[in-house]
C-alpha positions in Angstrom: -6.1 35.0 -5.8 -6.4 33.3 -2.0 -9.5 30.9 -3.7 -7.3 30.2 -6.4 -4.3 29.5 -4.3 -6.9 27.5 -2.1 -7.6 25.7 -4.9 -4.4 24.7 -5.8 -3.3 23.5 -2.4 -6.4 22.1 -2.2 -5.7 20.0 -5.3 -1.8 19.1 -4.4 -3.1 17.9 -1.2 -5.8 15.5 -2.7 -2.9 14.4 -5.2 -0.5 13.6 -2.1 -3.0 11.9 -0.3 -4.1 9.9 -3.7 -0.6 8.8 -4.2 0.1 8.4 -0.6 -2.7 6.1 -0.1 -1.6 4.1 -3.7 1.2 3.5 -1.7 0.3 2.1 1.1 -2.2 0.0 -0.5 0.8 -1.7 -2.6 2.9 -1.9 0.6 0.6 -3.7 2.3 -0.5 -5.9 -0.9 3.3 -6.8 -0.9 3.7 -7.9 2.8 1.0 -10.0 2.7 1.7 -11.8 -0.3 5.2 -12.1 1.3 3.9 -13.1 4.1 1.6 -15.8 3.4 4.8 -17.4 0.6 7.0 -17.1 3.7 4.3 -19.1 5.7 3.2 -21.8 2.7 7.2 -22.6 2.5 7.8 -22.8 5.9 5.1 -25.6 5.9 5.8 -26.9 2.8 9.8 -27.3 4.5 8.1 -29.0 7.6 5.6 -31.1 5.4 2.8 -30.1 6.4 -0.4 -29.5 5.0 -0.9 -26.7 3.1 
Protein backbone atom coordinates (compact mmCIF):
# COMPACT_ATOMS: atom_id res chain seq x y z
CA UNK A 1 0.00 0.00 0.00
CA UNK A 2 2.73 2.91 1.11
CA UNK A 3 4.74 1.96 -2.60
CA UNK A 4 1.62 2.18 -4.21
CA UNK A 5 0.57 5.40 -2.51
CA UNK A 6 4.22 6.50 -3.26
CA UNK A 7 3.57 5.85 -6.53
CA UNK A 8 0.62 7.72 -6.93
CA UNK A 9 1.96 10.90 -5.34
CA UNK A 10 4.81 10.30 -7.12
CA UNK A 11 2.89 10.43 -10.33
CA UNK A 12 0.51 13.53 -9.35
CA UNK A 13 3.58 15.37 -8.53
CA UNK A 14 5.31 14.75 -11.99
CA UNK A 15 1.79 15.70 -13.54
CA UNK A 16 1.83 19.13 -11.46
CA UNK A 17 5.17 19.91 -12.28
CA UNK A 18 4.50 18.81 -16.22
CA UNK A 19 1.66 21.22 -16.32
CA UNK A 20 3.17 23.74 -14.14
CA UNK A 21 6.20 24.00 -16.23
CA UNK A 22 3.66 23.97 -19.67
CA UNK A 23 2.69 26.97 -18.09
CA UNK A 24 5.28 28.89 -17.52
CA UNK A 25 6.72 28.13 -20.79
CA UNK A 26 3.49 29.71 -22.49
CA UNK A 27 3.61 32.62 -20.01
CA UNK A 28 6.80 33.49 -20.85
CA UNK A 29 6.27 32.74 -24.81
CA UNK A 30 3.49 35.37 -24.40
CA UNK A 31 5.44 38.23 -22.74
CA UNK A 32 7.95 38.18 -25.07
CA UNK A 33 6.01 38.20 -28.01
CA UNK A 34 4.21 41.06 -26.30
CA UNK A 35 7.00 42.46 -25.55
CA UNK A 36 9.00 42.68 -28.64
CA UNK A 37 5.13 43.97 -30.70
CA UNK A 38 5.11 46.57 -27.85
CA UNK A 39 8.71 47.50 -28.78
CA UNK A 40 8.46 47.22 -32.92
CA UNK A 41 5.25 49.74 -32.55
CA UNK A 42 6.78 51.96 -30.32
CA UNK A 43 9.46 52.42 -33.12
CA UNK A 44 7.42 52.01 -35.85
CA UNK A 45 5.27 55.33 -33.96
CA UNK A 46 8.72 57.12 -33.60
CA UNK A 47 9.84 56.04 -37.25
CA UNK A 48 12.46 54.37 -36.67
CA UNK A 49 14.15 51.59 -38.07
CA UNK A 50 12.94 48.41 -37.35
Amino acid sequence: LGLATGAVLGALTFNAVGISTVYVIAGYTLVVATVNFVVRERRRRLGLPL
